[in-house]
Biopython code that builds the backbone (N, CA, C, O; Angstrom):
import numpy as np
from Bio.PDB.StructureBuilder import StructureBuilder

atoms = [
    (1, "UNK", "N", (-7.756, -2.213, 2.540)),
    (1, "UNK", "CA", (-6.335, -2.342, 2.663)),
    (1, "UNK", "C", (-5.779, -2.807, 1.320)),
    (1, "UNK", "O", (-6.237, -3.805, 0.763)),
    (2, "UNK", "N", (-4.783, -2.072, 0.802)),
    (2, "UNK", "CA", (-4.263, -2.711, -0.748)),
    (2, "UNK", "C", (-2.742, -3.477, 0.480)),
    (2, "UNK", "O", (-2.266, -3.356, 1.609)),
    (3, "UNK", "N", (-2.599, -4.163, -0.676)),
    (3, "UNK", "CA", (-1.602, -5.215, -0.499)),
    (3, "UNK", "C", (-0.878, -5.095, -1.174)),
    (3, "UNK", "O", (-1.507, -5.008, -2.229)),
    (4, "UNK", "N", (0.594, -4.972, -1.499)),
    (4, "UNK", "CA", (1.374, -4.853, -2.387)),
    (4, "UNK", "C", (2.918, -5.984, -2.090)),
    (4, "UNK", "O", (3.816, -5.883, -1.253)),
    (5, "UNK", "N", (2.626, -7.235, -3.427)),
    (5, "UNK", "CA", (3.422, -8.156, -3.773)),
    (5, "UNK", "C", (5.235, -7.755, -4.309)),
    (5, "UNK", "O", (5.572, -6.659, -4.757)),
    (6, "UNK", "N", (6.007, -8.736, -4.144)),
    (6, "UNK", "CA", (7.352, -8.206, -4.139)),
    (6, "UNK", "C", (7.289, -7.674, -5.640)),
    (6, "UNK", "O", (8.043, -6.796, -6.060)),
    (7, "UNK", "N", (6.528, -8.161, -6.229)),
    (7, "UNK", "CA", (7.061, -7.940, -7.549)),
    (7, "UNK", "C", (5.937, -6.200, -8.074)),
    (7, "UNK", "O", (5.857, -5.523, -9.099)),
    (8, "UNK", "N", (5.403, -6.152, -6.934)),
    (8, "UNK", "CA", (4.816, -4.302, -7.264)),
    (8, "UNK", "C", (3.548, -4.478, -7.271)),
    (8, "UNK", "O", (2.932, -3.460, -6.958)),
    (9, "UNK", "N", (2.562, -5.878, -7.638)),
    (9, "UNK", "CA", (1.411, -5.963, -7.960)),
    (9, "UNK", "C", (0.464, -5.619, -6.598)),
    (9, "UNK", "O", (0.661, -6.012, -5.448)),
    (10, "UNK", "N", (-0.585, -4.789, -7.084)),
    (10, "UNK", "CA", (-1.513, -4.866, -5.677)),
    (10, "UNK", "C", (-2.658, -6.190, -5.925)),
    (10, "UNK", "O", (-3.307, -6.427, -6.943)),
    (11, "UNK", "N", (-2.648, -6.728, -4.983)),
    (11, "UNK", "CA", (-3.609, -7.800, -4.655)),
    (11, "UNK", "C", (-5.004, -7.990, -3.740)),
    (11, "UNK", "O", (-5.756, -8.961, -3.829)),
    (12, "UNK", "N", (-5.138, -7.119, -3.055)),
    (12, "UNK", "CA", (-6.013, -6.869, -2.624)),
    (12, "UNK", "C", (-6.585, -5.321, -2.081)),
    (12, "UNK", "O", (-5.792, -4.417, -1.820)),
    (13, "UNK", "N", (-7.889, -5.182, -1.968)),
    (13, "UNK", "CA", (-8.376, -3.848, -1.546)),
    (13, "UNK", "C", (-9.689, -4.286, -0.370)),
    (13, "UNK", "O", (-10.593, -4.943, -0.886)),
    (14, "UNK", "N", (-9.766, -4.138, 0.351)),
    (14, "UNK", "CA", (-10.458, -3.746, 1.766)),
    (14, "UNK", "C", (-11.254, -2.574, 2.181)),
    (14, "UNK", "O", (-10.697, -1.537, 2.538)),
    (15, "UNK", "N", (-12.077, -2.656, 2.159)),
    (15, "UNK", "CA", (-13.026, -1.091, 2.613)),
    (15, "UNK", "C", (-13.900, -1.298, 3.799)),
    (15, "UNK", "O", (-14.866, -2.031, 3.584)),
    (16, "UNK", "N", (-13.789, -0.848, 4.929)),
    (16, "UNK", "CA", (-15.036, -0.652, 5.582)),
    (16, "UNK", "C", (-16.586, -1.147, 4.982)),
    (16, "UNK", "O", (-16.394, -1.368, 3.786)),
    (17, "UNK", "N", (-17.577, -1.329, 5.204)),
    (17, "UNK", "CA", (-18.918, -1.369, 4.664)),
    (17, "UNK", "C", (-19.589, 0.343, 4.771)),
    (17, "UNK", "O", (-19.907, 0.803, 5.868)),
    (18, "UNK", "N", (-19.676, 0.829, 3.996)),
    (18, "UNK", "CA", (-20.535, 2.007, 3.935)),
    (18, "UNK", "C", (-19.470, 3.138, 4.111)),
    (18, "UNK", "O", (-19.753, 4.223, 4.619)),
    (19, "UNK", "N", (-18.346, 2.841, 3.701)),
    (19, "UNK", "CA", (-16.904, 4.070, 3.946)),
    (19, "UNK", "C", (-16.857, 4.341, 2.634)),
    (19, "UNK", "O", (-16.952, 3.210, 2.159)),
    (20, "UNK", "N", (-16.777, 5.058, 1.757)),
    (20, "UNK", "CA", (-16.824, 5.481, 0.343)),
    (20, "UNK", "C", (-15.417, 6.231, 0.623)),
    (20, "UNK", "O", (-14.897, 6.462, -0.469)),
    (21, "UNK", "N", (-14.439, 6.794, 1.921)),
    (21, "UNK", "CA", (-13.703, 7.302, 2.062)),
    (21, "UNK", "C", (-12.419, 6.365, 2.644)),
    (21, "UNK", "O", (-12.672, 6.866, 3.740)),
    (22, "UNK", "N", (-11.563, 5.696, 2.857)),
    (22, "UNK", "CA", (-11.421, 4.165, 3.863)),
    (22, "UNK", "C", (-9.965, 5.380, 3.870)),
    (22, "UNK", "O", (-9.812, 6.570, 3.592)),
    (23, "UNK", "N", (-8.944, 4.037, 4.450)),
    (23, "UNK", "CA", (-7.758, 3.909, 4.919)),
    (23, "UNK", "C", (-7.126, 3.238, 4.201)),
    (23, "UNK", "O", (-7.504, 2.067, 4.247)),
    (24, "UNK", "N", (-6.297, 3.418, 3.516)),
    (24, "UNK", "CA", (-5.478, 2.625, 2.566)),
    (24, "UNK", "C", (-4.115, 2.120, 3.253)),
    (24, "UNK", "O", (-3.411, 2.993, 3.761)),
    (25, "UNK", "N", (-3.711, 0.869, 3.306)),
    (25, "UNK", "CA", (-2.296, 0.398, 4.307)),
    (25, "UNK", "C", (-1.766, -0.376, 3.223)),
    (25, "UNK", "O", (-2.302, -1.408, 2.819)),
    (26, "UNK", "N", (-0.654, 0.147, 2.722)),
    (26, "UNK", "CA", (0.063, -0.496, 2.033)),
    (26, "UNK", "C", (1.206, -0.951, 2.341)),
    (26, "UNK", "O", (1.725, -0.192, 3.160)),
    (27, "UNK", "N", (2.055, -2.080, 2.014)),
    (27, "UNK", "CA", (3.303, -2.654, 2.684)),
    (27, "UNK", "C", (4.317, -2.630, 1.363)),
    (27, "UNK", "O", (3.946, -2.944, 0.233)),
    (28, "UNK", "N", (5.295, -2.319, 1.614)),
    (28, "UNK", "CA", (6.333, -2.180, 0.485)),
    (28, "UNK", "C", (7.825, -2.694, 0.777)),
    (28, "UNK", "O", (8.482, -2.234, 1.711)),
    (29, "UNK", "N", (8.352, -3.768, -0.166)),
    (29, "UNK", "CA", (9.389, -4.475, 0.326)),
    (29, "UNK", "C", (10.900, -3.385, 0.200)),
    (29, "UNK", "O", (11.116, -2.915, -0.917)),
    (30, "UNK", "N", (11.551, -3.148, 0.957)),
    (30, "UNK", "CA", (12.662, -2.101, 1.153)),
    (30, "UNK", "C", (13.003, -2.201, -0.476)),
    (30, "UNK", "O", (12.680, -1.331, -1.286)),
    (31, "UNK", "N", (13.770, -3.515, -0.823)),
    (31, "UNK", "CA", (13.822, -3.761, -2.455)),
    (31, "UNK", "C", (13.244, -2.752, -3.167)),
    (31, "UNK", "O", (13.987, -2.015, -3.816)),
    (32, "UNK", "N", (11.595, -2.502, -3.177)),
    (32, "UNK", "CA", (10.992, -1.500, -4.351)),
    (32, "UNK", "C", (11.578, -0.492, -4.242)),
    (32, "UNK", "O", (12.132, 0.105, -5.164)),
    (33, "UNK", "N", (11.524, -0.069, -2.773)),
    (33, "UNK", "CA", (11.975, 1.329, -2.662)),
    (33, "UNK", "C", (13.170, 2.169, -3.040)),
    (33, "UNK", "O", (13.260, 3.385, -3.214)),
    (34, "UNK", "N", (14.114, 1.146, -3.125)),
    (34, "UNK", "CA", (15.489, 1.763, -3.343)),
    (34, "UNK", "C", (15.596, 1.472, -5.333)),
    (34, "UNK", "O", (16.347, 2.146, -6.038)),
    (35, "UNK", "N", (14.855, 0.576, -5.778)),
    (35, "UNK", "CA", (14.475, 0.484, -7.313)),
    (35, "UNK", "C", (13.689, 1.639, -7.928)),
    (35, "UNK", "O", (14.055, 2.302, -8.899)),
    (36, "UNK", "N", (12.390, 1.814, -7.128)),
    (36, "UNK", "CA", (11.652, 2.440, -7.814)),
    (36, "UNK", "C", (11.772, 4.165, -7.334)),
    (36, "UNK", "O", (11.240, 4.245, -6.227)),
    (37, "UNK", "N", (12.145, 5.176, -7.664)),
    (37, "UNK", "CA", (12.338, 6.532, -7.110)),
    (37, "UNK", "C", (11.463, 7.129, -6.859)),
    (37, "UNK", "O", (11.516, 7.935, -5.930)),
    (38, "UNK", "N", (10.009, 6.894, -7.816)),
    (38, "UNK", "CA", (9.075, 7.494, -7.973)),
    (38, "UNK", "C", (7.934, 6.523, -7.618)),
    (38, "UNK", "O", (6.884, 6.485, -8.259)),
    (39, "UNK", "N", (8.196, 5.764, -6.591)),
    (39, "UNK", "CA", (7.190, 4.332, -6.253)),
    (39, "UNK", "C", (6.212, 5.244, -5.209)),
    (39, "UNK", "O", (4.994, 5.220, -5.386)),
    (40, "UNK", "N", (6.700, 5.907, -4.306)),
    (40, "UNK", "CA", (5.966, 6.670, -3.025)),
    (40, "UNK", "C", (5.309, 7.630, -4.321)),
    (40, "UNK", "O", (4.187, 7.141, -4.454)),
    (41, "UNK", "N", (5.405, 8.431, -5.052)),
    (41, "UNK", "CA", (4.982, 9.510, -5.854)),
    (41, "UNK", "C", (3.708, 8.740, -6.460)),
    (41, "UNK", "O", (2.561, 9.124, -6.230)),
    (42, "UNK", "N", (3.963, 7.781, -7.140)),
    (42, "UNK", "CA", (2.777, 6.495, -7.818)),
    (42, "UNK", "C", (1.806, 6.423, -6.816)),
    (42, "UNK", "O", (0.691, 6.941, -6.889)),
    (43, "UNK", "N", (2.364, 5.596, -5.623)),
    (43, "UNK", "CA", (1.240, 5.119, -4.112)),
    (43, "UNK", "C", (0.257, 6.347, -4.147)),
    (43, "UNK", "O", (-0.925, 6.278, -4.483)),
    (44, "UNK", "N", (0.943, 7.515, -3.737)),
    (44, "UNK", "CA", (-0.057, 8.566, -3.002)),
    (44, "UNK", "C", (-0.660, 8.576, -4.041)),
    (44, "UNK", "O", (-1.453, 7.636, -4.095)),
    (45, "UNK", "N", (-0.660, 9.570, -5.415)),
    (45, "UNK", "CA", (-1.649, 9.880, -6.713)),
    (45, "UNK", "C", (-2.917, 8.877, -6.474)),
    (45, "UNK", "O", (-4.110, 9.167, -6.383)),
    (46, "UNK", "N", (-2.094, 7.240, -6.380)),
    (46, "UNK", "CA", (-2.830, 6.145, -6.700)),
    (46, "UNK", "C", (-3.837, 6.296, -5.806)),
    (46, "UNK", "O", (-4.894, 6.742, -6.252)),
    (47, "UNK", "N", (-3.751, 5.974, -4.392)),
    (47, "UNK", "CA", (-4.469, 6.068, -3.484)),
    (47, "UNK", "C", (-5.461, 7.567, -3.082)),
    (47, "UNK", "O", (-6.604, 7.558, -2.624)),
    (48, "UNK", "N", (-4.871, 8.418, -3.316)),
    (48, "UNK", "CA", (-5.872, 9.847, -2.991)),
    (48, "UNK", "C", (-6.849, 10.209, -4.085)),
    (48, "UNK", "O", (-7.991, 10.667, -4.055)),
    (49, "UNK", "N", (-5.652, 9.691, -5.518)),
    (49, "UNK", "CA", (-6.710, 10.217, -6.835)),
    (49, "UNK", "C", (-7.407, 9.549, -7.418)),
    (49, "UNK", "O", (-8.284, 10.120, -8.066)),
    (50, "UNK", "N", (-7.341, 8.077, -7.458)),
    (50, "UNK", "CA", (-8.098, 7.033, -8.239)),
    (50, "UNK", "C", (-9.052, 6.552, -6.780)),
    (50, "UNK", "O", (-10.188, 6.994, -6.605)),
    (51, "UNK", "N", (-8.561, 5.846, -6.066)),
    (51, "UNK", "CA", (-8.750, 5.393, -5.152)),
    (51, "UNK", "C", (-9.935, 6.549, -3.547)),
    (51, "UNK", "O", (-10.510, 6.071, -2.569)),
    (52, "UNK", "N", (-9.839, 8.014, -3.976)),
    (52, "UNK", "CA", (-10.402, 8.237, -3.025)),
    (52, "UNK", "C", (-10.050, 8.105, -1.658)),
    (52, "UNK", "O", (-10.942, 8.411, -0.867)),
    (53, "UNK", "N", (-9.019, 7.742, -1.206)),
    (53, "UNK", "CA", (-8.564, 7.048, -0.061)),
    (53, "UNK", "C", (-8.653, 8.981, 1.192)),
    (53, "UNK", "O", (-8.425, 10.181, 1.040)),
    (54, "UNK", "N", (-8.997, 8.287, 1.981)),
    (54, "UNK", "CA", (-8.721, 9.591, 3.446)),
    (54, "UNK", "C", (-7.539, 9.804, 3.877)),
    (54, "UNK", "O", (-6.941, 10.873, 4.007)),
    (55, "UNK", "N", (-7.085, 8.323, 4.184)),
    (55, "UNK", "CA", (-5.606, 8.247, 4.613)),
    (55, "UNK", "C", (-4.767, 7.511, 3.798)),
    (55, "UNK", "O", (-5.289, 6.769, 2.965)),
    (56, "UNK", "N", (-3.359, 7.587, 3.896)),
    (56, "UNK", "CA", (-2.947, 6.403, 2.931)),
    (56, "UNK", "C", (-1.410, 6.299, 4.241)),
    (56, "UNK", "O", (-0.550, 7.142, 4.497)),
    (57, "UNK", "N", (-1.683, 4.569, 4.935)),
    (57, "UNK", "CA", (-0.181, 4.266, 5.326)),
    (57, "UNK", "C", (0.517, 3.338, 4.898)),
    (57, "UNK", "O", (0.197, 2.200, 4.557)),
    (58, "UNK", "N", (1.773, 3.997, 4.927)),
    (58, "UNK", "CA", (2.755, 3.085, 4.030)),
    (58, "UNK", "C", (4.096, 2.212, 5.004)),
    (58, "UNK", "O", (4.746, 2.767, 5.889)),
    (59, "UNK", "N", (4.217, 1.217, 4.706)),
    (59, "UNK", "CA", (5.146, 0.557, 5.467)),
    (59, "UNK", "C", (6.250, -0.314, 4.877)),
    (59, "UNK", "O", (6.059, -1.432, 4.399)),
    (60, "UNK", "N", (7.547, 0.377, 4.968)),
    (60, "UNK", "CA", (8.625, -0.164, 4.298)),
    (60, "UNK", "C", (8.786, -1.883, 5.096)),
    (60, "UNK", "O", (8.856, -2.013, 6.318)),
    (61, "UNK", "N", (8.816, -2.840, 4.304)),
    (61, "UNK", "CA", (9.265, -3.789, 5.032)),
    (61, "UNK", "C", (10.447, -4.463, 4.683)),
    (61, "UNK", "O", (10.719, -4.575, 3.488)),
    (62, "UNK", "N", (11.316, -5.006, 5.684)),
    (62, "UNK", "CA", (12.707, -5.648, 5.330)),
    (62, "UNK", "C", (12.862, -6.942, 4.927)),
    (62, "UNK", "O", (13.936, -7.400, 4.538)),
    (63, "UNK", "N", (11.721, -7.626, 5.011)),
    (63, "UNK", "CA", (11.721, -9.259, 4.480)),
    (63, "UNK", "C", (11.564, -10.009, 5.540)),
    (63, "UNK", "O", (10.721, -10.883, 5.748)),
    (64, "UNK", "N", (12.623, -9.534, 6.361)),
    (64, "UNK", "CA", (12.225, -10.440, 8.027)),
    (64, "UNK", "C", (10.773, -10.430, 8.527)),
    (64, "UNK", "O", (10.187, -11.495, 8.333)),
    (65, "UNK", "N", (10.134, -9.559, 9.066)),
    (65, "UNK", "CA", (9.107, -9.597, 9.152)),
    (65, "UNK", "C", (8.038, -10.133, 8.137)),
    (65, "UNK", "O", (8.018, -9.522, 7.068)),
    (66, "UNK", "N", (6.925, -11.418, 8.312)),
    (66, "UNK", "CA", (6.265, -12.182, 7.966)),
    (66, "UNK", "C", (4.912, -11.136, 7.424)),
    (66, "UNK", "O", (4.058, -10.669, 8.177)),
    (67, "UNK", "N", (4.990, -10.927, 5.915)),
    (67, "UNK", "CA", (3.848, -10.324, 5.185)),
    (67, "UNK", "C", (1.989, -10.201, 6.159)),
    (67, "UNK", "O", (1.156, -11.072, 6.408)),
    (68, "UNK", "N", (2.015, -9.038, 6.382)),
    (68, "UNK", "CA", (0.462, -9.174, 6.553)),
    (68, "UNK", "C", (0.355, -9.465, 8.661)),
    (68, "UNK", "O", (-0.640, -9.293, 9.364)),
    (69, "UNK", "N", (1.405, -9.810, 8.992)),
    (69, "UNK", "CA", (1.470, -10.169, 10.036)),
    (69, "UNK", "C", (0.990, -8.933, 11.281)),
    (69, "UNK", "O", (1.666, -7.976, 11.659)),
    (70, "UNK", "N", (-0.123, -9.260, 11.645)),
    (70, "UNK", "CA", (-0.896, -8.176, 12.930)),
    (70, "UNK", "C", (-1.811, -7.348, 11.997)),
    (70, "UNK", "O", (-2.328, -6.393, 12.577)),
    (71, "UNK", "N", (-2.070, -7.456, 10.958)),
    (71, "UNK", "CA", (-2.932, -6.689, 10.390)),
    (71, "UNK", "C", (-4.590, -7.297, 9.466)),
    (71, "UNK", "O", (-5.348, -6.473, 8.955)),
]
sb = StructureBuilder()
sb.init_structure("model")
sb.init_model(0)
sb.init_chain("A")
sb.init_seg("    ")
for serial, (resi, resn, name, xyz) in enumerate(atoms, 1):
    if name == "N":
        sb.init_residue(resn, " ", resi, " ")
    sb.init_atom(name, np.array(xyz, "f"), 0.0, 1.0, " ", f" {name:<3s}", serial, name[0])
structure = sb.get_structure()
């Protein structure tokens, strides 16, 4: 699981044990999104082409909801 901080940084990565292919869940504060145009264009490359990733989900968040929370 990458983690992604208000300020854009990823902080963590998560893999299965023995998945060379995983699930990538990234959380993104509404803020980036309406800043960055080309932030979703970055994620995917990042995640499918460096990263190898199978899946990649992305989740706009509004601030209200408490980072990381159920996951």
């Amino acid at each position: 699981m990458l983690i992604q901080e208000r300020d854009g940084t990823i902080v963590r990565l998560l893999a299965p044990p023995g998945d060379d292919r995983c699930t990538i869940q990234v959380e993104v504060p509404l803020e980036n999104v309406e800043e960055q145009a080309t932030l979703f264009d970055r994620l995917i490359e990042y995640a499918f082409t460096t990263l190898g990733a199978r899946f990649l989900e992305v989740r706009v968040t509004t601030g209200d909801e408490e980072a990381g929370a159920g996951l």
